[in-house]
N, CA, C and O atoms as a Tinker XYZ file with bonds, in Angstrom:
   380  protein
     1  N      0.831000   -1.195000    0.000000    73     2
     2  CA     0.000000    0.000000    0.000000    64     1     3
     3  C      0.877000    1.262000    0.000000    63     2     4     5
     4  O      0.527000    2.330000   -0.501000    81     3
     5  N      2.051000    1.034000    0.612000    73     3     6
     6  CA     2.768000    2.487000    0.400000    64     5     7
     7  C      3.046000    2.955000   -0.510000    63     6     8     9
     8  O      2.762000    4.083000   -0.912000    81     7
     9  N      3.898000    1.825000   -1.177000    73     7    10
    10  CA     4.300000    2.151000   -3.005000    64     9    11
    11  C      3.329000    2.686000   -3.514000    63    10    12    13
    12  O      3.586000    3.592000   -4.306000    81    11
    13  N      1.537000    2.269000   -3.211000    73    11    14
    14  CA     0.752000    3.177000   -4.222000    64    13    15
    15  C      0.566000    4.347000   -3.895000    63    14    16    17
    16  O      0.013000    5.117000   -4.680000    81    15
    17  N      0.996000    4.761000   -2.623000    73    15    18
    18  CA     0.574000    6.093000   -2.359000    64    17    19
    19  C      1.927000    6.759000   -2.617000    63    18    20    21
    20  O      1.811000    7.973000   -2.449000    81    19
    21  N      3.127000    6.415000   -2.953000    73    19    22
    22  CA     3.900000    6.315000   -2.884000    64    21    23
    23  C      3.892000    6.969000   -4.620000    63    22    24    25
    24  O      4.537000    7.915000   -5.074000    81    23
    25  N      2.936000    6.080000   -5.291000    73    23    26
    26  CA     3.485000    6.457000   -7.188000    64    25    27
    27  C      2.137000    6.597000   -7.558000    63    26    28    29
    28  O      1.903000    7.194000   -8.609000    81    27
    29  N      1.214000    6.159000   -6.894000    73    27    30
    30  CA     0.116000    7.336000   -7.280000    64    29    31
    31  C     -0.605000    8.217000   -6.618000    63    30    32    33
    32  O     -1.835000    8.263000   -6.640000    81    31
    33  N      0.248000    9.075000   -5.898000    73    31    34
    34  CA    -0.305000   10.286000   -4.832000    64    33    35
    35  C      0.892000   11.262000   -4.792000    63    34    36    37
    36  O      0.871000   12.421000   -5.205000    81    35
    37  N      1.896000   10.641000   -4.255000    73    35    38
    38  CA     2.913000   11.598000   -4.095000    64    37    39
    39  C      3.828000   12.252000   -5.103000    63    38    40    41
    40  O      4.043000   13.452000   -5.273000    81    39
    41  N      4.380000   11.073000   -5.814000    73    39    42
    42  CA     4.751000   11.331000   -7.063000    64    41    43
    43  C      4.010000   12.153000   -8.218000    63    42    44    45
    44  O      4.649000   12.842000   -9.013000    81    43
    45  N      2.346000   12.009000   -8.260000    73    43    46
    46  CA     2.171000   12.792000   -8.807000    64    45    47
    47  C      1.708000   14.372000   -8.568000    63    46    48    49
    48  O      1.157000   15.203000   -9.290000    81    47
    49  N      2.240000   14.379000   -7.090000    73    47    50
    50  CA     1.312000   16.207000   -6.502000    64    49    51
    51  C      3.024000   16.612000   -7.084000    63    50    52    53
    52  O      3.131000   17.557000   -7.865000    81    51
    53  N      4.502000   15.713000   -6.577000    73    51    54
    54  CA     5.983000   16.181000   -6.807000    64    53    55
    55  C      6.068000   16.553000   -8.181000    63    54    56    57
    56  O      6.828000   17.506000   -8.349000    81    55
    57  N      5.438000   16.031000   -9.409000    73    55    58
    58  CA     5.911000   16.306000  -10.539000    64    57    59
    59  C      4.418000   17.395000  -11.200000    63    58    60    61
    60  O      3.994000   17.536000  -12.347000    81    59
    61  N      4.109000   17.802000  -10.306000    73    59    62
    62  CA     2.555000   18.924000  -10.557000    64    61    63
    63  C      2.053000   18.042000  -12.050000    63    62    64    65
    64  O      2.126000   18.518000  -13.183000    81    63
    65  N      1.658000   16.979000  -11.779000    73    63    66
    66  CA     1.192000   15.762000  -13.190000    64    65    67
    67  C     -0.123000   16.016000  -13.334000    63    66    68    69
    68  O     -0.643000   15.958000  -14.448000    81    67
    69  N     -1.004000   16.411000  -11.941000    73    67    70
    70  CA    -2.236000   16.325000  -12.007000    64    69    71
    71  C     -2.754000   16.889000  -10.781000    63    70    72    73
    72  O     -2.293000   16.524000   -9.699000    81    71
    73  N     -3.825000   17.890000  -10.877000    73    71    74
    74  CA    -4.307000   18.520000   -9.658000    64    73    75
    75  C     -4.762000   17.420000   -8.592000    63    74    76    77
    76  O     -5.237000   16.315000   -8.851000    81    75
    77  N     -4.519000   17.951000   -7.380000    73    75    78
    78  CA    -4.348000   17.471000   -6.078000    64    77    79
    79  C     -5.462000   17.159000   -5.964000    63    78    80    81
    80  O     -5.801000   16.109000   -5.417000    81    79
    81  N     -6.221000   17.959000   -6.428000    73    79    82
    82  CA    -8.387000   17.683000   -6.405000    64    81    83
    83  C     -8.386000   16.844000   -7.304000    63    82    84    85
    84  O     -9.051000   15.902000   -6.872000    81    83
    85  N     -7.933000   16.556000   -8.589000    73    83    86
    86  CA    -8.138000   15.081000   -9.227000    64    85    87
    87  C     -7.645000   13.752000   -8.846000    63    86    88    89
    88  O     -8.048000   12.721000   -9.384000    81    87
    89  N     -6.615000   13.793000   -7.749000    73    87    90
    90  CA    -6.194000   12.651000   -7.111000    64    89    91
    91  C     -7.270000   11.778000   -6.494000    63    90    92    93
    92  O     -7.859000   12.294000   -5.545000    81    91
    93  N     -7.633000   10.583000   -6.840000    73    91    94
    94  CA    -8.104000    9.524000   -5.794000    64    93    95
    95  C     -7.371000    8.879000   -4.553000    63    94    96    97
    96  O     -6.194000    8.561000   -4.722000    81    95
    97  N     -7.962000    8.652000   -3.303000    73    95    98
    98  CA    -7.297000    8.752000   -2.312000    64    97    99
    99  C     -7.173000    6.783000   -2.988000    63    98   100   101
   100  O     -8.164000    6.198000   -3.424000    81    99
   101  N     -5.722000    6.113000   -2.895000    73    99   102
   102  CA    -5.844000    4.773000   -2.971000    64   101   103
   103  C     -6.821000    3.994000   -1.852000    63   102   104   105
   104  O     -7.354000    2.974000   -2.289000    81   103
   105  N     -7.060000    4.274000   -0.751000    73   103   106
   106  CA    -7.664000    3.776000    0.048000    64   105   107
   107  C     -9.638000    3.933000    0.330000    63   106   108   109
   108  O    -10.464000    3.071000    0.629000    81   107
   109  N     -9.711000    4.691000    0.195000    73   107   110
   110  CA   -11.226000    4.618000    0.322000    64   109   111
   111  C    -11.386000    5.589000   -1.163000    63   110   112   113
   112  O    -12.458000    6.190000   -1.237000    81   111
   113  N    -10.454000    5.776000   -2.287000    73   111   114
   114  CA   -11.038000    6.721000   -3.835000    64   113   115
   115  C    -11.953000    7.835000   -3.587000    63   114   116   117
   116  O    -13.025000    7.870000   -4.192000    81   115
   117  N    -11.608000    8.808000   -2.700000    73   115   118
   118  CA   -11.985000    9.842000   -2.851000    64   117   119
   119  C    -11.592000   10.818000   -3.302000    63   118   120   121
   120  O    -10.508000   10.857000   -2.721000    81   119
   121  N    -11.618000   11.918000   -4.075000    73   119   122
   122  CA   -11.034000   12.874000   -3.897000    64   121   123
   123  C    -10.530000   14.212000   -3.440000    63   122   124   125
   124  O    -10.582000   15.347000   -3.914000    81   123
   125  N     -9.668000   13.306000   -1.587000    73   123   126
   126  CA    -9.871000   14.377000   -0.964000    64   125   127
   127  C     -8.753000   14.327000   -0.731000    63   126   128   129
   128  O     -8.637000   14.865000    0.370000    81   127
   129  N     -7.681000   13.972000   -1.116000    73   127   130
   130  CA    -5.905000   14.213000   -0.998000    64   129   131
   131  C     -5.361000   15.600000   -0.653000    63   130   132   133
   132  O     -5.494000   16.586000   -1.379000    81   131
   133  N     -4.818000   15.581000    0.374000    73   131   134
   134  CA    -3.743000   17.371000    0.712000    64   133   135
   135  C     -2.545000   16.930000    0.952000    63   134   136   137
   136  O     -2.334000   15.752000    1.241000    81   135
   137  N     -1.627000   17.823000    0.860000    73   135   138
   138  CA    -0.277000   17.276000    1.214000    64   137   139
   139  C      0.022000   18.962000    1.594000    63   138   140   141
   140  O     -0.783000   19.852000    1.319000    81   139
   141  N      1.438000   19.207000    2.326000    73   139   142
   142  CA     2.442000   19.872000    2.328000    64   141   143
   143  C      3.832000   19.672000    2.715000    63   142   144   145
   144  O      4.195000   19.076000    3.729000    81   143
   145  N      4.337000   20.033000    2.130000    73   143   146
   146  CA     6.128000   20.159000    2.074000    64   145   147
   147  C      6.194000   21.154000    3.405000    63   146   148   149
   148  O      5.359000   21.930000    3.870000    81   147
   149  N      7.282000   20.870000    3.741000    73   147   150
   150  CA     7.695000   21.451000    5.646000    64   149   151
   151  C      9.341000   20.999000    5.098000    63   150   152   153
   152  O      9.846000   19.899000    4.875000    81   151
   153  N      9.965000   22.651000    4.994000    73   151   154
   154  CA    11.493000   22.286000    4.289000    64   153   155
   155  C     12.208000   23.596000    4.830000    63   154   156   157
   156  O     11.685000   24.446000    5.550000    81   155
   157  N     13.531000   23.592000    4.335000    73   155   158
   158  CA    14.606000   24.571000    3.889000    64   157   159
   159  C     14.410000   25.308000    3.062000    63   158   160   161
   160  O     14.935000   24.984000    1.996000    81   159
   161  N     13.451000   26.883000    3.050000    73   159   162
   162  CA    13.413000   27.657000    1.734000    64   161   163
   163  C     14.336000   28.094000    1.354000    63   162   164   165
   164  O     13.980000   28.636000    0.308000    81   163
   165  N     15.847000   28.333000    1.532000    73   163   166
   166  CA    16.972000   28.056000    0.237000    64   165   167
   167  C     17.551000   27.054000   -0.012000    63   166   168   169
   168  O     18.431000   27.311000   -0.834000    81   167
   169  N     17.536000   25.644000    0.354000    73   167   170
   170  CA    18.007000   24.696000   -0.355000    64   169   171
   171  C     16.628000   23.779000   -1.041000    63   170   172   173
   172  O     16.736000   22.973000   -1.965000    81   171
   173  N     15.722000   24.034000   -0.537000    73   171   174
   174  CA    14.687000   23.471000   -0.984000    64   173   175
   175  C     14.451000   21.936000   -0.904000    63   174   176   177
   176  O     14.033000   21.210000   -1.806000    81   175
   177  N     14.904000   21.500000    0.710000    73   175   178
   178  CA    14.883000   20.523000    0.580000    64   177   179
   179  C     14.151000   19.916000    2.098000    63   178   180   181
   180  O     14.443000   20.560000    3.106000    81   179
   181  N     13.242000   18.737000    2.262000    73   179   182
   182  CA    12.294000   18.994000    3.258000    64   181   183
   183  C     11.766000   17.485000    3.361000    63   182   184   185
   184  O     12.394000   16.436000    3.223000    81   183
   185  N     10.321000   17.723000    3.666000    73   183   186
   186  CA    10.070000   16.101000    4.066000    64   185   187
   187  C      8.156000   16.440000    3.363000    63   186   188   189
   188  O      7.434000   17.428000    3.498000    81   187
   189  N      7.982000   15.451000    2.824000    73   187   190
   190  CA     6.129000   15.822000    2.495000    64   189   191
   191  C      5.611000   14.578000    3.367000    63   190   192   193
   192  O      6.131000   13.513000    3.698000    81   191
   193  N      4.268000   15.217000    3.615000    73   191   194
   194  CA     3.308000   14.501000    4.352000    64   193   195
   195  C      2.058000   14.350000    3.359000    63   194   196   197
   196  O      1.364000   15.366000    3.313000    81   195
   197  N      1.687000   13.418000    2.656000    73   195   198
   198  CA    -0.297000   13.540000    1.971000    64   197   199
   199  C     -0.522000   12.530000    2.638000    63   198   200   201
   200  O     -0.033000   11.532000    3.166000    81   199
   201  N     -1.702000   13.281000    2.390000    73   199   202
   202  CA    -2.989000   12.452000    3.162000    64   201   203
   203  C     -4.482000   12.730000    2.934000    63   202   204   205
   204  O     -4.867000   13.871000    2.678000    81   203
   205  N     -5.266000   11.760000    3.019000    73   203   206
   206  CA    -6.609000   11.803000    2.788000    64   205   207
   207  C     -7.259000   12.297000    3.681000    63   206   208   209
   208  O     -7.051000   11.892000    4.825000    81   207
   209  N     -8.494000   13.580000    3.385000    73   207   210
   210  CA    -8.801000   13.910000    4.566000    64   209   211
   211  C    -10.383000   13.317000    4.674000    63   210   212   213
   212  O    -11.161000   13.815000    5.487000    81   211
   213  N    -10.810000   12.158000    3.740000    73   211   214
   214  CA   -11.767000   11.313000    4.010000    64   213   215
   215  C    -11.647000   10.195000    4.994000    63   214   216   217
   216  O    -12.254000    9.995000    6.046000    81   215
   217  N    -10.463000    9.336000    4.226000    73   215   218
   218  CA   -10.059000    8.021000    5.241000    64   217   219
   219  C     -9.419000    8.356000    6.401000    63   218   220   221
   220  O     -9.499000    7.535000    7.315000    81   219
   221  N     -8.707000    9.519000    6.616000    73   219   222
   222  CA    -7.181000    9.574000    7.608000    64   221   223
   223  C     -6.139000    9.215000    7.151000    63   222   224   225
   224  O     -5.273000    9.577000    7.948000    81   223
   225  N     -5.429000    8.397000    5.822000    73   223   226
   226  CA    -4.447000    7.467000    5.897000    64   225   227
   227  C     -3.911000    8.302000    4.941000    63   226   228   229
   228  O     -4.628000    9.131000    4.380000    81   227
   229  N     -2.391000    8.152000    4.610000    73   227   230
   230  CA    -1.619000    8.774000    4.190000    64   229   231
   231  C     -0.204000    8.262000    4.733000    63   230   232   233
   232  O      0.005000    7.347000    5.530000    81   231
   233  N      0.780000    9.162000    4.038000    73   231   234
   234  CA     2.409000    8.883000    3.760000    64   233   235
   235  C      3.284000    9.881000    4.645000    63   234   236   237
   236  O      2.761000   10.938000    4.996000    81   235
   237  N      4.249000    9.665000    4.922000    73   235   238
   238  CA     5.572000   11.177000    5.235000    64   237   239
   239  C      6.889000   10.598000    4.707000    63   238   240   241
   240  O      7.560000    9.646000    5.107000    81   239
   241  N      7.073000   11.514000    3.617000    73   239   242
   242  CA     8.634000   10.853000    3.047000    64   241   243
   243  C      9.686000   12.211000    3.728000    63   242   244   245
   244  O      9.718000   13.300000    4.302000    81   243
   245  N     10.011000   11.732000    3.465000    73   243   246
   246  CA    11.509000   12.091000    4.286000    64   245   247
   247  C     12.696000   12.453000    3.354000    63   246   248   249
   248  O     13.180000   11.519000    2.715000    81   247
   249  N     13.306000   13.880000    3.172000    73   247   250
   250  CA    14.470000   14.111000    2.272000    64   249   251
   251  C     13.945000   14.341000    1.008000    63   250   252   253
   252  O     14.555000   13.849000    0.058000    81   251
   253  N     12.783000   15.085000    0.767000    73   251   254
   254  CA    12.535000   15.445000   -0.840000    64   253   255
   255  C     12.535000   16.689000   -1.066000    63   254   256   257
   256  O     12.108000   17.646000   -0.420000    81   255
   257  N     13.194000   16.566000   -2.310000    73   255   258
   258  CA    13.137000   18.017000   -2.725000    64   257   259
   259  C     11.755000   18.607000   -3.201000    63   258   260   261
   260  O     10.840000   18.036000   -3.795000    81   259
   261  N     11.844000   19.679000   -2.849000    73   259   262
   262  CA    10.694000   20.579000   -2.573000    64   261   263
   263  C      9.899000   21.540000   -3.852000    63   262   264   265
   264  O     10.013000   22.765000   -3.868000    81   263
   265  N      9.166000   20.845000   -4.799000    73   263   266
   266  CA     9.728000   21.613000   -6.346000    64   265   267
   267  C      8.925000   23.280000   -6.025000    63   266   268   269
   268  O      8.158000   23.150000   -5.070000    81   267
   269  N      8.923000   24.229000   -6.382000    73   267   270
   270  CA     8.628000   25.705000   -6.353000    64   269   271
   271  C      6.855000   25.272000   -6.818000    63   270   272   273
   272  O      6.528000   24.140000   -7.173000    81   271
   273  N      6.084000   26.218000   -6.731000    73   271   274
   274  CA     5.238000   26.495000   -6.085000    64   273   275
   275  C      4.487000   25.448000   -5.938000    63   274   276   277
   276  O      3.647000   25.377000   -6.835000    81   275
   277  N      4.429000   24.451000   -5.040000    73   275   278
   278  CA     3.713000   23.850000   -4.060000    64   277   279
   279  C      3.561000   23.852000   -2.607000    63   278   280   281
   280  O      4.473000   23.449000   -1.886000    81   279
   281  N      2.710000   24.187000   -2.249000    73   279   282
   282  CA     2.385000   24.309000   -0.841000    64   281   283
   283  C      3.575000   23.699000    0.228000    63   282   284   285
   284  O      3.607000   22.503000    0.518000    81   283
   285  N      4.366000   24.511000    0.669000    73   283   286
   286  CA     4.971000   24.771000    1.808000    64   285   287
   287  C      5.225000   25.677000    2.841000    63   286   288   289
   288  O      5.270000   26.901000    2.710000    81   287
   289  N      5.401000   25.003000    3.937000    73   287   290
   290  CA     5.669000   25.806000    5.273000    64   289   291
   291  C      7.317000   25.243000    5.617000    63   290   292   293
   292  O      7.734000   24.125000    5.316000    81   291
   293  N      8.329000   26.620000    6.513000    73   291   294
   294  CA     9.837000   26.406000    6.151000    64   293   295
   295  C     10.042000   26.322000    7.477000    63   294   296   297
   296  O      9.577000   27.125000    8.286000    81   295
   297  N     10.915000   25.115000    7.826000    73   295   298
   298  CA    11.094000   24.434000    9.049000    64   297   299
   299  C     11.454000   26.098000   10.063000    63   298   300   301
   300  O     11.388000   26.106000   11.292000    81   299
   301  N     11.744000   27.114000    9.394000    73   299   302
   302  CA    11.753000   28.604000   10.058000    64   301   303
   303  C     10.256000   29.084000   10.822000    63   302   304   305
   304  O     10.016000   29.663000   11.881000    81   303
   305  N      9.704000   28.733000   10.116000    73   303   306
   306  CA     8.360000   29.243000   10.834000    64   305   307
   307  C      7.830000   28.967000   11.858000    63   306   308   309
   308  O      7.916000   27.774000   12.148000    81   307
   309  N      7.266000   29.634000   12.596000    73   307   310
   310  CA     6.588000   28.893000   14.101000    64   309   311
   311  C      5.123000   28.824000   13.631000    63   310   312   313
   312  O      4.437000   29.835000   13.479000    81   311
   313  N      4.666000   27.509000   13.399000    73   311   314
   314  CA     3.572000   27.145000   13.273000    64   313   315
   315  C      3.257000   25.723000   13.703000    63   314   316   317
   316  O      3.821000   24.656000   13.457000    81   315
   317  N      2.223000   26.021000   14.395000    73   315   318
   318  CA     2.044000   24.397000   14.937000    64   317   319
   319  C      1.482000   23.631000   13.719000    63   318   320   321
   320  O      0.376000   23.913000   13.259000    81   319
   321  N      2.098000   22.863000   13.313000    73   319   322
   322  CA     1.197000   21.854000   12.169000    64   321   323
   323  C      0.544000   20.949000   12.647000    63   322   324   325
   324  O      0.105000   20.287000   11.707000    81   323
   325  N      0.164000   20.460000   13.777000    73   323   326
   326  CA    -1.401000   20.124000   14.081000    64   325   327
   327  C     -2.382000   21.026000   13.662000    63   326   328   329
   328  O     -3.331000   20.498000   13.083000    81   327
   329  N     -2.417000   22.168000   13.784000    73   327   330
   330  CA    -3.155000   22.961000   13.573000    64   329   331
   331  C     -3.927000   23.009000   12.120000    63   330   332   333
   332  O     -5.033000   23.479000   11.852000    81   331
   333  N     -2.754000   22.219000   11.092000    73   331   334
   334  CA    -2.672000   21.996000    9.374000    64   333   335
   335  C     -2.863000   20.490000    9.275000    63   334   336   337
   336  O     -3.980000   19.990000    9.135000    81   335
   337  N     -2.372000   20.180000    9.309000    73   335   338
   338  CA    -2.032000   18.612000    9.508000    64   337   339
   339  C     -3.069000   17.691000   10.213000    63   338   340   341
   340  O     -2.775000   17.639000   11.407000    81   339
   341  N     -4.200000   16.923000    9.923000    73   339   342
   342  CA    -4.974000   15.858000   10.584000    64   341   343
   343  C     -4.107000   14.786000   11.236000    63   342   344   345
   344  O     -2.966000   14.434000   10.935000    81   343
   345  N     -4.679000   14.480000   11.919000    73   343   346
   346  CA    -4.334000   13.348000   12.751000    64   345   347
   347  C     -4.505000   11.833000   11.563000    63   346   348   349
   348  O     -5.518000   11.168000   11.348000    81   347
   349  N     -3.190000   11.682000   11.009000    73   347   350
   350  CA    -3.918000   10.203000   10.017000    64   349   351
   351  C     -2.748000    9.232000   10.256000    63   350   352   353
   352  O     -1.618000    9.258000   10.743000    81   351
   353  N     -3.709000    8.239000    9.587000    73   351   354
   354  CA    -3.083000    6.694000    9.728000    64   353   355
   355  C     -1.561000    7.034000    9.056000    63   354   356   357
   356  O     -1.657000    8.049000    8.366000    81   355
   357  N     -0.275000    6.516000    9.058000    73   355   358
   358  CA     0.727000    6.980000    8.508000    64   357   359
   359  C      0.739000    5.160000    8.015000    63   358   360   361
   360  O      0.817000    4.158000    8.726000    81   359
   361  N      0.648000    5.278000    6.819000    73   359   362
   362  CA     1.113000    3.881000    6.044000    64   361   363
   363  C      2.488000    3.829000    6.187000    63   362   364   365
   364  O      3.152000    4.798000    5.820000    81   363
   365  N      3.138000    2.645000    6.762000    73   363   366
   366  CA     4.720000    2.808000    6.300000    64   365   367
   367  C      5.097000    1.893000    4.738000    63   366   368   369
   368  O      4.335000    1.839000    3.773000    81   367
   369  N      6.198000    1.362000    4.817000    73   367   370
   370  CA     6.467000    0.520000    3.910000    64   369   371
   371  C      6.321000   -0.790000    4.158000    63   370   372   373
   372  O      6.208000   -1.501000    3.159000    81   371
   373  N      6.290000   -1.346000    5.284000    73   371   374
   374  CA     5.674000   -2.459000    5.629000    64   373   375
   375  C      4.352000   -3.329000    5.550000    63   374   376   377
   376  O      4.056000   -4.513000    5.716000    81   375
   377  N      3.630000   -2.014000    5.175000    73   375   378
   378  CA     2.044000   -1.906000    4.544000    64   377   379
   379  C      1.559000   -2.448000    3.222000    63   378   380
   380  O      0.383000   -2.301000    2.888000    81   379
């Protein structure tokens, strides 16, 4: 299950392939997918979190580069990301 969220969720919000509102969530096919990048705004490099905000379930990769204009917040900022961020199932790779 990760790999799909993995190459059909994340991969495609990273390469802007297809709006985030046309994504089906792999797990319950909705289309209610969000993600944000939480990075380094001059090296551009960070960690993404998506996730469904129908099912709860979703990914956090770790070490991606951050491509320009997609939704990010810069590990500089004081913002609580609970506040952004739902409480969801985190699929690992073991999944």
């Amino acid at each position: 299950m990760f790999n799909i969220w993995l190459i059909e969720v994340a991969a495609k919000i990273s390469s802007n392939q297809r709006k985030v509102t046309e994504i089906n969530c792999p797990n319950c096919q909705k289309k209610c997918i969000d993600y944000l990048y939480i990075g380094d705004e001059e090296s551009r490099v960070g960690y993404l979190q998506v996730w469904c905000n129908n099912c709860l379930n979703g990914i956090n990769i770790s070490r991606v580069k951050i491509p320009e204009g997609l939704k990010m917040i810069s590990f500089e900022e004081d913002i609580d990301l609970e506040n952004i961020i739902p409480k969801y199932h985190k699929i690992t790779p073991n999944e």
